[in-house]
C-alpha positions as CSV (number, residue, x, y, z in Angstrom):
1,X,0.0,0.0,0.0
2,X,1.0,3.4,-0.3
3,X,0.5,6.4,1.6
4,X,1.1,10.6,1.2
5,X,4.2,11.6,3.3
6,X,6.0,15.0,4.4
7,X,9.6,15.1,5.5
8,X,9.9,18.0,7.7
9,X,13.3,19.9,7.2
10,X,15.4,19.5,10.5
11,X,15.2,23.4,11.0
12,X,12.1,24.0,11.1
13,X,9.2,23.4,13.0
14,X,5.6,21.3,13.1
15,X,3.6,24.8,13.5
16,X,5.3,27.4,11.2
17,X,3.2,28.2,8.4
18,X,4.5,28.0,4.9
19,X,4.4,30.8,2.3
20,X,3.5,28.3,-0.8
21,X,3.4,28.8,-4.6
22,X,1.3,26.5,-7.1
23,X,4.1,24.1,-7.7
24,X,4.2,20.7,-10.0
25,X,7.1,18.3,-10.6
26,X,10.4,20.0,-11.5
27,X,9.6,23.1,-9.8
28,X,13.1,25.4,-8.2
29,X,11.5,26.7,-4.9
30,X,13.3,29.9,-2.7
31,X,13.5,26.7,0.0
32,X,17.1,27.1,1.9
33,X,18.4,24.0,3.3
34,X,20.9,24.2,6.1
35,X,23.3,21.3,6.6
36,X,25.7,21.3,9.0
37,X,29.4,20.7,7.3
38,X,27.6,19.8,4.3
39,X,26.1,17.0,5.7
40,X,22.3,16.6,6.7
41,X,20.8,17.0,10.1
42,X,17.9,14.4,11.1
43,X,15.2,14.8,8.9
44,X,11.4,13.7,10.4
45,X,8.7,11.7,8.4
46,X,4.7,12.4,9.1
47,X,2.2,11.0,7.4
48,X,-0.7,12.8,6.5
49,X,-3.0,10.0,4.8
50,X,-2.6,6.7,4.7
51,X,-4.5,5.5,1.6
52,X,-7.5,2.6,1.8
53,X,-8.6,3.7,5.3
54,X,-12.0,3.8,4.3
55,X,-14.0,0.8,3.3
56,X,-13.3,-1.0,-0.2
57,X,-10.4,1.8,-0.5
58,X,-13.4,4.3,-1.4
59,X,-10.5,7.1,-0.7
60,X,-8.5,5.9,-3.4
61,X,-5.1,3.4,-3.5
62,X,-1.8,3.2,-5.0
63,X,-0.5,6.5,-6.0
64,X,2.5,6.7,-8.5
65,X,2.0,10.8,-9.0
66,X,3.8,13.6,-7.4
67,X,1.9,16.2,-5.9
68,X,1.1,19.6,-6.8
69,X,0.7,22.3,-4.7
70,X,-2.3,25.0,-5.1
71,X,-0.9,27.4,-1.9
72,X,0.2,27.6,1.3
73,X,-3.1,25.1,2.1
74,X,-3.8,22.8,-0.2
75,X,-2.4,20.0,-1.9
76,X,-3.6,17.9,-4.7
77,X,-3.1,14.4,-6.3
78,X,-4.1,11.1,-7.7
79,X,-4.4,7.6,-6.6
80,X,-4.2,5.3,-9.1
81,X,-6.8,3.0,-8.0
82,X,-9.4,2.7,-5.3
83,X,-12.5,5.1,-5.1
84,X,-15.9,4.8,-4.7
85,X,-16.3,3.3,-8.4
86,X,-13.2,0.7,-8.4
87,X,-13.4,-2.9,-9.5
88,X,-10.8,-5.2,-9.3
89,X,-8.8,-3.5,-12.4
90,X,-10.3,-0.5,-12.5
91,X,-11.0,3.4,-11.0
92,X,-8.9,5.8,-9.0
93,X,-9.3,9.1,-7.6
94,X,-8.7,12.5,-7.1
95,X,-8.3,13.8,-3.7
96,X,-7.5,17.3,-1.6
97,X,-5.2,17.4,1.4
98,X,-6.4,20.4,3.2
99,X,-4.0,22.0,6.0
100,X,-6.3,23.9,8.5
101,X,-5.8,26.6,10.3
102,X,-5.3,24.7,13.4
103,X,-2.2,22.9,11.9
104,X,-4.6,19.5,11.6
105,X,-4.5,18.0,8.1
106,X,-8.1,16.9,6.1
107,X,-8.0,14.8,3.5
108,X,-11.2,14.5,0.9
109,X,-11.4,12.7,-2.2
110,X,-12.7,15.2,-4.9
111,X,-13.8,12.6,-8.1
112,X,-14.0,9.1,-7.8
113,X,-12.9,8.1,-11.6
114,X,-15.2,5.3,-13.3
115,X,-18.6,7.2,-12.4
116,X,-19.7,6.6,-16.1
117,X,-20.8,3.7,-18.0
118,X,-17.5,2.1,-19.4
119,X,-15.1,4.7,-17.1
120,X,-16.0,7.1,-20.0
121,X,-14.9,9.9,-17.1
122,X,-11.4,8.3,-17.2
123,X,-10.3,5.6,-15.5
124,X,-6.7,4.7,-13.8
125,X,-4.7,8.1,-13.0
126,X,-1.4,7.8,-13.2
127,X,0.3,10.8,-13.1
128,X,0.5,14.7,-11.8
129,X,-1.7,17.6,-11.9
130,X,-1.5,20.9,-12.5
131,X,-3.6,24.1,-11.7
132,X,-4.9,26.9,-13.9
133,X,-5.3,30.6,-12.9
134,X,-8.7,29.8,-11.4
135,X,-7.7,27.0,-9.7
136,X,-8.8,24.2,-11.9
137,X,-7.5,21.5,-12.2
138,X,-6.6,18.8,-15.3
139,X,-4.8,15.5,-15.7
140,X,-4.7,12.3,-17.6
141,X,-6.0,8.9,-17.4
142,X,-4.0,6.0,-18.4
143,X,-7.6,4.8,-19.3
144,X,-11.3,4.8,-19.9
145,X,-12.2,7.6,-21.4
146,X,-14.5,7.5,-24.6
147,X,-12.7,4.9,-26.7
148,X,-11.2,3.3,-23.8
149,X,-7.7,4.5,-24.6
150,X,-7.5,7.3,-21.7
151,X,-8.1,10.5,-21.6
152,X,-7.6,14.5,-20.1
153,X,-9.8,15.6,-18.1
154,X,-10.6,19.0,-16.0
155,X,-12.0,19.2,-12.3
156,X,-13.6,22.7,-12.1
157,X,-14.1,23.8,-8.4
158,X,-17.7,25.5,-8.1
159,X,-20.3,26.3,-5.0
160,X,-21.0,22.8,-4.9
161,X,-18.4,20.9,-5.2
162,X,-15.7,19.7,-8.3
163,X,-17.2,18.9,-11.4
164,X,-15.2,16.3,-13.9
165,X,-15.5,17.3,-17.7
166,X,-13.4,15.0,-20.1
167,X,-11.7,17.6,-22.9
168,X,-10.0,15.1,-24.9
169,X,-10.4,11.3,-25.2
170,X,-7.9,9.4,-26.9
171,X,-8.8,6.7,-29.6
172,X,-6.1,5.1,-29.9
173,X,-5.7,4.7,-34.1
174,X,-9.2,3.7,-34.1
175,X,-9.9,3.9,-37.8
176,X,-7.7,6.3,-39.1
177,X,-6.4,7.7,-36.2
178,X,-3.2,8.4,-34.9
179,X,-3.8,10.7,-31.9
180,X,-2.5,7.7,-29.2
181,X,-3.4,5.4,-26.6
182,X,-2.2,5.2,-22.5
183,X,-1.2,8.6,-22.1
184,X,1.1,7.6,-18.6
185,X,2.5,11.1,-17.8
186,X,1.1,14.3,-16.8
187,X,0.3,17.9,-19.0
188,X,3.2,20.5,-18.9
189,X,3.2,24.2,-20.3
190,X,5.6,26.5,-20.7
191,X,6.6,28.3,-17.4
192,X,5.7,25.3,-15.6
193,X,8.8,24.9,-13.7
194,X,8.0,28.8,-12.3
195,X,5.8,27.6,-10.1
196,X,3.1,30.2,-12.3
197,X,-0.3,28.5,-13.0
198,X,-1.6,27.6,-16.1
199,X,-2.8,31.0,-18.3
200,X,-5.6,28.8,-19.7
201,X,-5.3,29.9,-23.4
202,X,-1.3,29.0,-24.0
203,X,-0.8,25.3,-25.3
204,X,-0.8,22.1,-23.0
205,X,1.7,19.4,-24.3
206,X,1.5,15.7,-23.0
207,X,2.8,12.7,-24.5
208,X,0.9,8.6,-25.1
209,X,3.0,5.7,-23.8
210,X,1.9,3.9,-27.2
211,X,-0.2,4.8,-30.3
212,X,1.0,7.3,-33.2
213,X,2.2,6.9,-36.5
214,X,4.6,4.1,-35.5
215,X,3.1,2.8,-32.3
216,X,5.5,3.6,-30.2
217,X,3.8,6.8,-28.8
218,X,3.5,10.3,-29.4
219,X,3.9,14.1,-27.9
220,X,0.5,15.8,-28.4
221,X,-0.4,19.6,-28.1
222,X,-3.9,20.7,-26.6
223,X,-5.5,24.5,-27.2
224,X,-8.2,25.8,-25.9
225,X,-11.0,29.0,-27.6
226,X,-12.5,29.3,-24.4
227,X,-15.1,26.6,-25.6
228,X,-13.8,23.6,-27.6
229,X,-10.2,21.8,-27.4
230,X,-8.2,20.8,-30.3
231,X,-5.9,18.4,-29.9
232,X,-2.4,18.1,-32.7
233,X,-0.4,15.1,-32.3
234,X,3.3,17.4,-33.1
235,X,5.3,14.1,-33.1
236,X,5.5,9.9,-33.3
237,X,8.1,8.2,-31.8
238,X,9.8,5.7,-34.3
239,X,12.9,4.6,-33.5
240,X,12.2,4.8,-29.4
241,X,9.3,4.1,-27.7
242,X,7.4,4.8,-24.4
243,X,7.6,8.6,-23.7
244,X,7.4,9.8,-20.5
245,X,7.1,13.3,-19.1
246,X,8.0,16.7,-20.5
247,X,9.2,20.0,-19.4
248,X,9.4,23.3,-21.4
249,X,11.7,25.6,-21.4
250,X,11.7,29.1,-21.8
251,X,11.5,29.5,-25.0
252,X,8.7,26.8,-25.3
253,X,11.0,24.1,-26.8
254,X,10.0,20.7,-25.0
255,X,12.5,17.8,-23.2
256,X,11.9,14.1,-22.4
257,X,12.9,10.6,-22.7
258,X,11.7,7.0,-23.7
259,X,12.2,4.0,-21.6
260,X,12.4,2.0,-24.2
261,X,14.1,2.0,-28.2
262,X,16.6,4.2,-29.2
263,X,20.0,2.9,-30.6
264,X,21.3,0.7,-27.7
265,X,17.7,-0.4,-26.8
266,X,17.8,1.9,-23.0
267,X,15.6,4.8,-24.4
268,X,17.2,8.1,-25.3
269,X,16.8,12.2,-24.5
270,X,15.5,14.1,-26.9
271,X,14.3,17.6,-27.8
272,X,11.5,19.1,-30.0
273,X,11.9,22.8,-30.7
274,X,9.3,25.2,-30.3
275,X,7.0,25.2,-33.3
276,X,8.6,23.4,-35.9
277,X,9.1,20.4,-33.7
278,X,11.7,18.9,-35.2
279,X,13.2,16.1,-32.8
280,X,17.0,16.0,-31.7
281,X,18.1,13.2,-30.0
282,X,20.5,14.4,-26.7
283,X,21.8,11.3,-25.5
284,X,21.1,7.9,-26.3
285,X,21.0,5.8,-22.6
286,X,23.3,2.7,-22.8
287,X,26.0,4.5,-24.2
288,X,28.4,3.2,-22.4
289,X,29.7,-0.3,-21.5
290,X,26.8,-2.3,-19.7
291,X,24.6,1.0,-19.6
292,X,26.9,2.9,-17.0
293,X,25.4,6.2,-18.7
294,X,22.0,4.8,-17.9
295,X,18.6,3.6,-19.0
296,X,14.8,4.0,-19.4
297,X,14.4,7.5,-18.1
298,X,10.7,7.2,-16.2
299,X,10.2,10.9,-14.9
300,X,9.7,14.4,-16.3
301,X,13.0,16.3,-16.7
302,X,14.1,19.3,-14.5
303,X,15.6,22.7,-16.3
304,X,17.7,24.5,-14.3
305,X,17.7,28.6,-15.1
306,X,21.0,28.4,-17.2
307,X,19.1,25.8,-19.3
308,X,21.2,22.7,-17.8
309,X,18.9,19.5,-17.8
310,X,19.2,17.1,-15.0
311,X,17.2,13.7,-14.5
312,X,17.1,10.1,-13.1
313,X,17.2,6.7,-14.4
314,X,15.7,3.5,-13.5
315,X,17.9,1.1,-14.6
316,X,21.5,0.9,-15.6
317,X,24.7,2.8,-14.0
318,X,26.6,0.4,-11.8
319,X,23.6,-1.5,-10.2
320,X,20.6,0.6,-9.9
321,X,20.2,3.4,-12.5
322,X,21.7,7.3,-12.2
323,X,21.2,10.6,-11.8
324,X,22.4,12.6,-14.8
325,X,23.3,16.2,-16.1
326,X,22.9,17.3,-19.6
327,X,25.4,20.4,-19.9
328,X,24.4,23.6,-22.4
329,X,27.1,24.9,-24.2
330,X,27.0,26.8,-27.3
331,X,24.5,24.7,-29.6
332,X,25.0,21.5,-28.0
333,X,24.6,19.5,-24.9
334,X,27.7,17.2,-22.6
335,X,25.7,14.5,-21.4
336,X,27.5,13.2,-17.8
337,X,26.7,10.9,-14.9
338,X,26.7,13.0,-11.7
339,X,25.7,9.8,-9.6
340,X,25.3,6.2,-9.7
341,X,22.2,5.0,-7.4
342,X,23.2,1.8,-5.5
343,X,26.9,2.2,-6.1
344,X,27.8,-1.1,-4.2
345,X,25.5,-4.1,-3.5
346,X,23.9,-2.8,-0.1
347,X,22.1,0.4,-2.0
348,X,22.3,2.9,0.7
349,X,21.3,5.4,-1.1
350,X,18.9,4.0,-3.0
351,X,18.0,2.2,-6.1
352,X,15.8,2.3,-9.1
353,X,15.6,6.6,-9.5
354,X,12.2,8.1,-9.7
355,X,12.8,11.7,-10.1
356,X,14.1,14.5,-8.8
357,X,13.8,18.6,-8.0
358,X,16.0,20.6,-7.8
359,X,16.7,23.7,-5.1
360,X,17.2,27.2,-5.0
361,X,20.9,26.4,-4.0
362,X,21.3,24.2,-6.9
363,X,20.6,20.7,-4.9
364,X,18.9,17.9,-6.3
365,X,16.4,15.8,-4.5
366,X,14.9,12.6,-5.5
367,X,12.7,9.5,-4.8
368,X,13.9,6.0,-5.2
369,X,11.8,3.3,-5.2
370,X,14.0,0.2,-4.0
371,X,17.3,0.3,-2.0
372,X,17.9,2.0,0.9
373,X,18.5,0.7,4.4
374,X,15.4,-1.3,4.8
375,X,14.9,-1.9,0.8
376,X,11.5,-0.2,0.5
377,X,13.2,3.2,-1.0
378,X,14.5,6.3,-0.1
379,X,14.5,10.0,-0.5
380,X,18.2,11.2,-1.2
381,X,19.9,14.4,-1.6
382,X,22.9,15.3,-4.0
383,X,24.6,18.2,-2.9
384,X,27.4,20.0,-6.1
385,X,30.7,20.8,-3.9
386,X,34.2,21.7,-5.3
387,X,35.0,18.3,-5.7
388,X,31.7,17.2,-7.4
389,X,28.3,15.8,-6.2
390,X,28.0,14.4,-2.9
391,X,25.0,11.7,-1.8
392,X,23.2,11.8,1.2
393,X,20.0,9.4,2.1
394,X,18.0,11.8,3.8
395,X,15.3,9.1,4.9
396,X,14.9,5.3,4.3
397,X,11.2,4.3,4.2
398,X,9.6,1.5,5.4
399,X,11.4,2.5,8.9
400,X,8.2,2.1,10.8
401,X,7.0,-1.1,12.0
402,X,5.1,-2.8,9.5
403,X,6.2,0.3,6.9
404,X,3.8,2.4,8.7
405,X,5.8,5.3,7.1
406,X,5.3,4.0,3.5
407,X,7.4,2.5,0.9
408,X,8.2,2.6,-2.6
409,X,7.9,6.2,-3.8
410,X,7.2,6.5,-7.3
411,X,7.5,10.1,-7.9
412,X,9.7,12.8,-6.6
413,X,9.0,14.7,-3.7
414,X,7.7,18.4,-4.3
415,X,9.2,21.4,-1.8
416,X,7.9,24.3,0.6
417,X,9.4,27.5,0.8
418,X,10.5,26.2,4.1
419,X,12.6,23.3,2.5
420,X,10.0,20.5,3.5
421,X,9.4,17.7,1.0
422,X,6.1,16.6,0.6
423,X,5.4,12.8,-1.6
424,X,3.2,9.8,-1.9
425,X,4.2,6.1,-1.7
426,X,3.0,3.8,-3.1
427,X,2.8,0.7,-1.2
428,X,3.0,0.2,2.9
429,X,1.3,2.7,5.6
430,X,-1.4,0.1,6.7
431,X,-0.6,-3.1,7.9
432,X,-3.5,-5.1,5.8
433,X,-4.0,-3.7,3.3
434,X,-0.2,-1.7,2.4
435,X,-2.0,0.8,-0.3
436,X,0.4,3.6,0.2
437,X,1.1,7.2,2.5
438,X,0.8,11.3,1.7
């Protein structure tokens, strides 16, 4: 099982209020960390939800997103199954953790997915939200929808409630389609990683995990008139397959990777500049001897402002995938490893990479799924001093009798202004029924 959690940075305390920003995955915050001689104090889990508390998992199950932050109260995200609709295979939810003004935490689920005949409302969230101007929200199903090849939908937040509207659903090269099928990541826009929300009228890009010309997925383009959507498929994977998520960058061009493809078979980085959307390939992943460089790439990218591109693999590097830094000179890129998750066979640091963020100070932190001191995953911390990156596990889940605290993270951790990292897991929390933490 998984549950939500919040690591609370050593320095500050349970009742201090936080000045938040809407932030999604990838997002540089003004957090300040302080370590003592570069090395981190104690860091302190709490869990705010543990997920199928409520009968037949009615408040959802399993969440593999990050979360996103709407301000300095409330905090959104999916659950990948459970709900009040769910079937054995089927449903998933939205849900709202609320921070009062009494410092208690609320947790609500806000759409229950599978309402409709056929989960024609979406079924099977998998990935991250973001938030409009009017505080909106929109995501993507891995499925249901009207064809049964997933959708995006918007949750609009009214008098009496959320309402669920599905804008686009994807048909998967039904006749002669080529639009895609199992979109698995979440939307992205350009300034995005500013923490701004959503303008409503610029693009939103996403990507399928299969579908497209070639069937190997595609990177689609969304835009709104105020009243109808209109969707452009703007490329087809061909000689890669299985994109994941994308991040823009200032000048709207877009970044991601494939898991899978490419010319060594580990998936490869590419970029699609703005408009034309012509693909370059940055770095293909297994490279190197025995994929030391890397391979299949599972997380949305992070920009830094001088346009460097960092990220985390799951497999490859010495034992259990990498952390990586793709360097912008003039016209080009230096791909480079900056770490090597599960550099020796104990994994302290963790293993199988699931993202990262990155820090006003220029610090990355990121979720591993596996490894760790109790192999159930970790959150870890690379830290760039004069001789290089230095690796610190800031927490080992699954620390907690019977992994009260969670285990497995599947996404990266989002940040405060304060420096606290806020997740989901996606397995342990309750002893029965291990459906994951907030």
């Amino acid at each position: 099982m998984r549950r939500a959690f919040r690591l609370q940075h050593p320095s500050h305390s349970h009742s201090q209020e936080s000045s938040y920003r809407a932030l999604t995955l990838a997002v540089v915050t003004a957090a300040a960390f302080v370590f003592a001689g570069g090395n981190a104090a104690a860091w302190t889990l709490d869990t705010r939800h543990t997920f199928c508390k409520q009968a037949g998992c009615a408040d959802g199950s399993m969440p593999q997103a990050a979360l996103l932050m709407a301000d300095k109260r409330h905090f959104f995200g999916a659950a990948s199954s459970g709900g009040a609709h769910a079937s054995t295979n089927h449903g998933g939810v939205v849900f709202e953790l609320i921070h009062n003004t009494d410092g208690s935490w609320s947790y609500k689920v806000i759409h229950s997915f599978c309402a409709q005949s056929g989960c024609a409302d979406g079924d099977d969230p998998l990935a991250d939200l973001i938030v409009d101007k009017d505080g909106n929200l929109y995501g993507t199903t891995w499925a249901g929808g009207a064809h049964a090849q997933g959708c995006v939908f918007k949750l609009t937040h009214g008098n009496s409630g959320w309402t669920e509207t599905v804008i686009y659903s994807f048909s998967g090269g039904i006749g002669s389609s080529t639009d895609g099928r199992d979109p698995a990541a979440g939307l992205t826009y350009a300034g995005q990683s500013t923490g701004v929300p959503w303008d409503e009228f610029s693009p939103l890009f996403g990507t399928t995990y299969t579908g497209g010309t070639h069937g190997n997925g595609t990177v689609f383009k969304l835009v709104s008139d105020g009243s109808l959507w209109n969707i452009e498929i703007i490329h087809s994977f061909n000689t890669s397959k299985f994109p994941e998520g994308i991040a823009a960058d200032g000048a709207g061009n877009l970044y991601g990777a494939t898991l899978d493809g490419g010319a060594h078979a580990g998936g490869l980085f590419y970029k699609l500049a703005h408009d034309t959307w012509n693909e370059t390939i940055l770095h293909q992943f297994c490279s190197q001897a025995n994929c030391r460089d890397g391979a299949s790439m599972s997380s949305r990218p992070v920009i830094d402002a001088s346009g460097n591109i960092y990220g985390a693999t799951v497999n490859g590097g010495v034992l259990g995938g990498t952390v990586f830094e793709l360097v912008k000179g003039s016209g080009s890129y230096t791909f480079k490893v900056i770490h090597q998750l599960c550099p020796s066979g104990s994994c302290p640091d963790g293993e199988t990479g699931r993202g990262i963020v990155m820090d006003s100070n220029g610090d990355l932190l990121g979720a591993a799924s596996d490894g760790g001191a109790n192999r159930s995953g970790t959150i870890f911390r690379l830290h760039k001093g004069t001789k290089g990156w230095k690796d610190t596990a800031i927490y080992s889940f699954c620390s907690q009798p019977h992994c009260g605290d969670g285990a497995a993270p599947q996404a990266p951790p989002i940040l405060d202004s304060h420096g606290n990292l806020f997740g989901t897991t996606y397995a342990g929390g309750d002893a029965t029924r291990k459906a994951g933490t907030v």
